[in-house]
C-alpha positions in Angstrom: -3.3 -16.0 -18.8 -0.7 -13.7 -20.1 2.4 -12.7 -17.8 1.1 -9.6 -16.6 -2.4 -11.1 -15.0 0.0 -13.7 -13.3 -0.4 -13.1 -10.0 0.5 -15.1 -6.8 -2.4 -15.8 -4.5 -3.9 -14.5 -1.7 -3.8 -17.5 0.2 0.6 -17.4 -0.4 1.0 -14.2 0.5 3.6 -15.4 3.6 5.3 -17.8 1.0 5.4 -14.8 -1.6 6.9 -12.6 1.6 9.7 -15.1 2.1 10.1 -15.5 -1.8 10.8 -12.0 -2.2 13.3 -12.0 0.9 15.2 -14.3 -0.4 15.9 -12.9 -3.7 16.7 -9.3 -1.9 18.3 -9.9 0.8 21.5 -8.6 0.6 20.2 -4.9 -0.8 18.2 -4.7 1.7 20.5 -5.6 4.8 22.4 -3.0 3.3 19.7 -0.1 3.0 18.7 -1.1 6.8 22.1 -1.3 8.2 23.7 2.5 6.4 20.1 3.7 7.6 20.8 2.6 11.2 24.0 3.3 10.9 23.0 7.2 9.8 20.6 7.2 12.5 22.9 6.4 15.0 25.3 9.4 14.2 22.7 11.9 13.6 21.0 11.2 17.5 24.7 11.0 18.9 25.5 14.7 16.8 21.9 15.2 18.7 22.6 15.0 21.9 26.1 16.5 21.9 24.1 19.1 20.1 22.0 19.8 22.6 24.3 20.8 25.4 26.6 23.8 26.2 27.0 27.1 25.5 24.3 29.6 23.6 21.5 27.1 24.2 19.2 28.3 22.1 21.4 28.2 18.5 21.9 24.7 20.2 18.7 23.4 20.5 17.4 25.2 17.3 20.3 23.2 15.5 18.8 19.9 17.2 15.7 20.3 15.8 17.6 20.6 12.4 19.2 17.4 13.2 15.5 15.7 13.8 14.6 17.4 10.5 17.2 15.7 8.6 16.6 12.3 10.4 13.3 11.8 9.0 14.6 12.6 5.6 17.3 9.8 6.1 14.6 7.8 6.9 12.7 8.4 4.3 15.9 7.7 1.9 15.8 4.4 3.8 12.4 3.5 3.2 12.9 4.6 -0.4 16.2 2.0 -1.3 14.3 -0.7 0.6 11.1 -0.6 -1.4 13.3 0.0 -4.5 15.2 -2.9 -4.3 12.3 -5.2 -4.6 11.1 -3.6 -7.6 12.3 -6.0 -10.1 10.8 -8.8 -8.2 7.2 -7.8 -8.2 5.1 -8.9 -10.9 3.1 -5.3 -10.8 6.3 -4.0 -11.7 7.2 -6.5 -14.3 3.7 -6.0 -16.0 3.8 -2.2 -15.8 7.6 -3.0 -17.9 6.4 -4.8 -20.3 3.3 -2.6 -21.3 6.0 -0.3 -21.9 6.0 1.7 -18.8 9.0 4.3 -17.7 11.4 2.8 -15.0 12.1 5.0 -12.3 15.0 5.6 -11.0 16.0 6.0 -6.9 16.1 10.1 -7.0 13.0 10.2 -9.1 11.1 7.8 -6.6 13.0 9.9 -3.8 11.2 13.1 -5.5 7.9 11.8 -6.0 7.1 10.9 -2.4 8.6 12.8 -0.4 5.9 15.0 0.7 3.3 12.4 1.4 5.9 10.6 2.8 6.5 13.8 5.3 2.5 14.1 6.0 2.4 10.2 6.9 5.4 10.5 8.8 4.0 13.0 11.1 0.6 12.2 11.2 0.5 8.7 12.2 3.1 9.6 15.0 6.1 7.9 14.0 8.3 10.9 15.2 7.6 9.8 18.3 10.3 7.3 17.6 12.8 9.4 17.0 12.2 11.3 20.1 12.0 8.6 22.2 15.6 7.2 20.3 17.0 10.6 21.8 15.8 10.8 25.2 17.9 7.5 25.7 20.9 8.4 23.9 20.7 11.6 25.6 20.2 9.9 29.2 23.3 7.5 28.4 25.5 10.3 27.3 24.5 12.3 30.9 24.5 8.7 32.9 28.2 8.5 31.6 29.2 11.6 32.2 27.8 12.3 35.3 26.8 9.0 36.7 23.5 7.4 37.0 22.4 9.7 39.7 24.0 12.9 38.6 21.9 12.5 35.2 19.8 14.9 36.4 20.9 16.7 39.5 24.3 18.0 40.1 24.5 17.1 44.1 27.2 20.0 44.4 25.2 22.6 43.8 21.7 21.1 43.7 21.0 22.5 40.0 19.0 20.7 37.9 20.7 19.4 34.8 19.0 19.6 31.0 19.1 15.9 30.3 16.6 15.1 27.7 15.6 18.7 27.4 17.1 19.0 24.2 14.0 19.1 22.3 11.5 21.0 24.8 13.7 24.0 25.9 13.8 26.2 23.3 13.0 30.0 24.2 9.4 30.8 22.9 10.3 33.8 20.8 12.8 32.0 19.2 10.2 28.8 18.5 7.8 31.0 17.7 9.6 33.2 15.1 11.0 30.1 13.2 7.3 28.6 13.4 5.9 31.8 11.6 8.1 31.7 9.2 7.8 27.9 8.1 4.6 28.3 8.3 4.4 31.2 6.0 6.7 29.5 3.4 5.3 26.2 3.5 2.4 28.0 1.4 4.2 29.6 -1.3 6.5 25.9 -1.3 3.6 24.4 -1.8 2.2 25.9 -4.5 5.6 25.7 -6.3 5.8 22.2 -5.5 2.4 21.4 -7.1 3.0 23.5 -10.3 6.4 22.2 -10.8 7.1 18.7 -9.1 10.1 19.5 -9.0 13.1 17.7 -6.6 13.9 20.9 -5.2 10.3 22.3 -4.9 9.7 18.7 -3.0 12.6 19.1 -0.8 12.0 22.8 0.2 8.1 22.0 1.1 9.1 18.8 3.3 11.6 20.8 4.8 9.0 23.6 5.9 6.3 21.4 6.7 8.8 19.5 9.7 10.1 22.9 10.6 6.4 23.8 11.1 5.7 21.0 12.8 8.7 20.4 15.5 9.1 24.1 16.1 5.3 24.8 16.7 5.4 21.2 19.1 8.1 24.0 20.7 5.8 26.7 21.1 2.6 24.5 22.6 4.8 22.7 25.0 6.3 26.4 26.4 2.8 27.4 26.7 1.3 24.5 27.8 0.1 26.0 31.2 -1.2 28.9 29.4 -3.1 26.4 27.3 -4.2 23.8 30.0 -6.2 27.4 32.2 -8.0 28.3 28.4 -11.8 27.8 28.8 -12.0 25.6 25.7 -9.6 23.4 27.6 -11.3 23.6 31.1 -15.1 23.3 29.7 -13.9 19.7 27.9 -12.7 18.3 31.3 -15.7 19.4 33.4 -17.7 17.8 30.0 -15.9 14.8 30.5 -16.0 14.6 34.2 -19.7 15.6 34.2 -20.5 12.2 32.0 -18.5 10.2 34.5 -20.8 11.7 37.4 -24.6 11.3 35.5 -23.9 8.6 33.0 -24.6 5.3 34.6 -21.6 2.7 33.1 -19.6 5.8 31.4 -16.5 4.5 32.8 -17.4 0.5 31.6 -18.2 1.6 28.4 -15.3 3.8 27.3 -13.0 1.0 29.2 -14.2 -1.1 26.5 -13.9 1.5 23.7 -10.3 1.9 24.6 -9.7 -1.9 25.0 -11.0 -2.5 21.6 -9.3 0.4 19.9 -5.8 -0.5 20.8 -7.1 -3.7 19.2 -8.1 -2.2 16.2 -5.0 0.5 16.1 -2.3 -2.7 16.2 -4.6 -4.8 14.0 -6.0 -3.2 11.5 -5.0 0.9 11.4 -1.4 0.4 12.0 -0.7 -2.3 9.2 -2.9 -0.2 7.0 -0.9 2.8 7.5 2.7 1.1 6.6 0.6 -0.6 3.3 0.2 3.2 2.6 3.6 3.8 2.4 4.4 0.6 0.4 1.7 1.9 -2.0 3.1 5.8 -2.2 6.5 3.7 -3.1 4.8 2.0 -5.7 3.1 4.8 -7.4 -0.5 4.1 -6.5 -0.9 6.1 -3.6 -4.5 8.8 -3.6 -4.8 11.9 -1.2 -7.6 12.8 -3.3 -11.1 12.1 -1.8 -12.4 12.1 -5.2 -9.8 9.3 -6.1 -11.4 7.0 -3.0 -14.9 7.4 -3.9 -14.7 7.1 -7.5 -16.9 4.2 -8.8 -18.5 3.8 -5.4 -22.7 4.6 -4.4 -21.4 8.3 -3.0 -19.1 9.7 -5.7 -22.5 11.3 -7.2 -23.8 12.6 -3.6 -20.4 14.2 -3.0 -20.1 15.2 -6.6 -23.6 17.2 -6.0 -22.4 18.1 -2.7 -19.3 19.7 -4.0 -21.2 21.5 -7.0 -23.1 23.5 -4.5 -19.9 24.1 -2.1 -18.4 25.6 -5.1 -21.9 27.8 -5.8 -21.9 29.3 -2.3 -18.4 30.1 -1.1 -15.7 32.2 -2.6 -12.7 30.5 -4.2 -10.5 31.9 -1.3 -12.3 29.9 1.1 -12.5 26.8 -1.0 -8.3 26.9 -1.6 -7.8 27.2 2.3 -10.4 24.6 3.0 -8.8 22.6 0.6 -5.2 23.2 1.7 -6.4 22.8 5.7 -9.0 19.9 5.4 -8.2 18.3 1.6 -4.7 17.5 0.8 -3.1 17.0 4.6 -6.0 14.3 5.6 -3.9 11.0 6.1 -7.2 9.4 6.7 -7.8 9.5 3.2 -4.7 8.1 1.7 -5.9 5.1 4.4 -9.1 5.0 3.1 -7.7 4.3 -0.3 -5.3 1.7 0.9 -8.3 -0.4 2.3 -10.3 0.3 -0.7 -7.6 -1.0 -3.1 -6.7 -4.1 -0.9 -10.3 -4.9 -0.3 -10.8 -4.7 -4.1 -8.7 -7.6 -4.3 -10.6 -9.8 -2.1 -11.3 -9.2 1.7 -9.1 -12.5 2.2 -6.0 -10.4 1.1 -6.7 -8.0 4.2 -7.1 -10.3 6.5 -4.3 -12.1 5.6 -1.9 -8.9 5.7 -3.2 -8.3 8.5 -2.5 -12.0 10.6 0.9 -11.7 8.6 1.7 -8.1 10.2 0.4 -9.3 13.3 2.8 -12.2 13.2 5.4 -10.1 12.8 5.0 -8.4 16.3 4.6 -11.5 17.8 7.4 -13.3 16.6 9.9 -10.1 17.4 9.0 -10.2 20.8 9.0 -14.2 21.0 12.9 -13.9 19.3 14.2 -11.2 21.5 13.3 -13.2 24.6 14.5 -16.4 22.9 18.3 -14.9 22.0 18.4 -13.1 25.2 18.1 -16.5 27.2 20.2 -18.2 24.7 22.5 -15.3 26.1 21.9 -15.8 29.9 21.9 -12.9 32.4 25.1 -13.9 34.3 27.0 -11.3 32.9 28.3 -7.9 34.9 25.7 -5.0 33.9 28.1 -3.6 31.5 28.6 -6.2 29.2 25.4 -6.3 28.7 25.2 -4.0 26.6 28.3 -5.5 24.4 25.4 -8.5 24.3 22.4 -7.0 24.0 22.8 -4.4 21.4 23.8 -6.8 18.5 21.0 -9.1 19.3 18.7 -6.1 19.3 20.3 -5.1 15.7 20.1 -8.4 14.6 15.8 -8.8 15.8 15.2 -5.5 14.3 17.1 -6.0 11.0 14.9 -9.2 10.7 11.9 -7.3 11.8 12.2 -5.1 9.3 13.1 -6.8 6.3 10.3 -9.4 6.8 7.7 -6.0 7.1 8.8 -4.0 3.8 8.2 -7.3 1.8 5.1 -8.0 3.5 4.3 -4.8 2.2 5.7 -5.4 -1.1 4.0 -9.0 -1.3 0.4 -7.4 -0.2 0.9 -5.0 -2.9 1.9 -6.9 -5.4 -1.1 -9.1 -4.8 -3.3 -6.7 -4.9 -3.0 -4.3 -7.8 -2.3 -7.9 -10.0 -6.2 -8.6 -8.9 -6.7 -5.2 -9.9 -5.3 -5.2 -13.0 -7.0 -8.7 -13.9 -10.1 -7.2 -12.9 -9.8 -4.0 -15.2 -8.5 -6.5 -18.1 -12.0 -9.1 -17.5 -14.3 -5.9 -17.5 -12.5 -4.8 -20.6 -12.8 -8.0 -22.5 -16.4 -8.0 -21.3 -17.4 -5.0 -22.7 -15.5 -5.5 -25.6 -17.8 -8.9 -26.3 -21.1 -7.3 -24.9 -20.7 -4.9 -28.2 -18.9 -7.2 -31.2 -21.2 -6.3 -33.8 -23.5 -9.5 -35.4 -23.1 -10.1 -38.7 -25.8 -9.0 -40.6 -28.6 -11.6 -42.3 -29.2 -11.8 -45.8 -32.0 -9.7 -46.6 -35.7 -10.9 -47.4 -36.7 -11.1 -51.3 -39.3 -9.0 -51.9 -42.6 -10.6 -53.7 -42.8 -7.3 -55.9 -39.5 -5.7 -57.6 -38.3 -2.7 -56.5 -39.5 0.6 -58.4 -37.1 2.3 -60.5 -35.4 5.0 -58.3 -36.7 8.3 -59.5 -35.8 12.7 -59.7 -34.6 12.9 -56.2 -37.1 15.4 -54.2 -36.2 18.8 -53.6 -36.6 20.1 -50.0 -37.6 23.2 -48.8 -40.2 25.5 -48.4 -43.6 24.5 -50.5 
């Protein structure tokens, strides 16, 4: 087998993990410990930020802060994934068939925009936000106290601890909302004509303006929006099927049990392969790139050939900038499609391996904290507790990128074996036969005569 079907197997894929851990370990300490360090100073600039005078410039400049947070993280995610290039044998094969190498900015430049739509859509700002609130809540607990947080006992005025993110005015929200929203469109459009660094920058940019300033404007309104009739006539739905649908509450009890199951098992490591696979350069937003070669890529190819014969090409470029291109069920879709190409052993196996993961972080924290002991005053526990949660999460998250990087490397190696066997087969299904000696004839053959001439008679 040459060296670019050489693939580690499904059934190493934790040894393969470790492998690649070892070799990178020190890049990516590094990457993980300049990203937290970066994050750190970005949600202490935050929170200072967020109070004083002219509140609203304050808590517009806030949200810049969160805005250039998730591009830091991004950069992050970007140098971690990087640095394992050279040990993946994807990446080794794609080298030796001549492929270009890419360097960090161009990596940086290619993903950022998916990178933005995942980010969001899966929910991991809600990280982020949740990081503030307690930086915010020890910078007032300092401050102020531990009860003066959120009261000032003098003159019974509230305080706006951890309001930082949810008190902007709504014209203000509003207006900046309009606006990304506006450009993200003509960004957008530059971006996919162009690819250009800038052109990908600018449309990330607008696209988390749009998104944390319009979170602005629905949580200032949410009163407003919890007395609609759209809103109202889904609660007296729901509380109807409660009342006249006998096990309602059993059933959706179960549902729920079973989804969290699903969401931590299956959904969640699925989403973070998607990253590892944007990284890699094999990512698909593209419905047409999911289905292609399956039993429904001719039903939607029919199905799309009479969209496009009834509506106008306006509404098929908003449907396809609404519905299309921002779906991050389909990049998921793809990412089980590719991984269960490779075998469904590979997913299962991921997804004990990520599964692991959380296990084991919660079996370490508790196991260094006891090592610790609790017979310390309350504020050295901090001075304790912080480097051992640095030290758990720095582990956490080197063992998860190459988990990632080992899943992916596994499976576009089955991938490319599989394209290189269906080659060689259709390549030996046609060799041509070699020919067999013709029969003699019992009569010779006539003397070739005036060739005919054609045409009319």
């Amino acid at each position: 087998m040459s060296e670019s079907l050489r693939i580690p197997s499904v059934w190493s894929l934790p040894l393969h993990m470790l492998r690649l851990a070892g070799r990178c370990l020190l890049p990516l300490v590094m990457w993980y410990s300049a990203g937290e360090l970066v994050r750190f100073g970005l949600l202490v600039g935050a929170t200072e930020m967020s109070h004083g005078s002219m509140p609203d410039l304050r808590r517009a400049l806030t949200m810049l802060v969160f805005i250039i947070m998730v591009l830091a993280n991004l950069l992050v995610m970007v140098g971690m994934f990087h640095s394992l290039r050279g040990a993946l044998s994807e990446m080794r094969a794609r080298r030796a068939e001549g492929g270009a190498r890419e360097g960090l900015p161009d990596v940086a430049a290619r993903v950022i925009v998916p990178f933005v739509v995942l980010y969001l859509s899966w929910g991991w700002h809600l990280d982020d936000v949740h990081a503030f609130v307690d930086v915010d809540l020890a910078r007032q607990s300092a401050q102020y106290g531990y009860l003066g947080a959120f009261s000032d006992f003098a003159t019974g005025e509230g305080r706006d601890t951890a309001l930082g993110l949810v008190a902007l005015s709504l014209q203000v929200s509003f207006a900046i909302t309009v606006v990304a929203f506006v450009a993200r469109f003509f960004l957008a459009a530059w971006y996919d004509r162009t690819q250009s660094r800038t052109a990908g920058l600018a449309t990330a940019f607008a696209e988390l303006a749009f998104f944390y300033f319009g979170v602005q404007v629905l949580w200032s309104r949410g009163n407003w929006l919890g007395s609609r009739v759209a809103h109202t006539w889904w609660d007296d739905l729901m509380a109807a099927a409660r009342e006249h649908i006998p096990g309602w509450e059993a059933i959706t009890g179960v549902i729920g049990t079973l989804w969290s199951y699903a969401w931590e098992a299956l959904v969640l490591p699925g989403a973070w392969l998607t990253v590892a696979i944007l990284m890699y350069g094999a990512y698909a937003e593209d419905a047409t790139a999911v289905i292609r070669g399956t039993r429904i890529e001719d039903r939607a190819t029919r199905a799309g050939r009479e969209f496009a014969g009834r509506t106008h090409a306006l509404t098929r470029r908003l449907a396809s900038m609404f519905l299309g291109r921002w779906v991050h069920w389909v990049a998921w879709a793809h990412t089980v499609r590719l991984t269960l190409r490779a075998g469904l052993p590979l997913l299962g196996m991921f997804a004990l391996c990520f599964a692991g993961l959380e296990v084991g972080e919660g079996y370490a924290r508790r196991g260094l904290e006891y090592l610790a002991g609790t017979d310390h005053p309350y504020m050295f526990w901090n001075v304790l507790f912080i480097p051992i949660d640095f030290a758990v999460d720095l582990a956490k998250a080197v063992l998860t990128v190459c988990l990632l990087a080992a899943t992916f490397d596994v499976a576009a190696g089955a991938e490319r074996r599989r394209r290189a066997a269906a080659v060689s087969g259709g390549t030996a299904g046609t060799d041509p036969t070699p020919p067999s000696p013709p029969a003699r004839s019992a009569t010779p053959p006539a003397r070739p005569g005036l060739p005919a001439v054609s045409g009319p008679s």
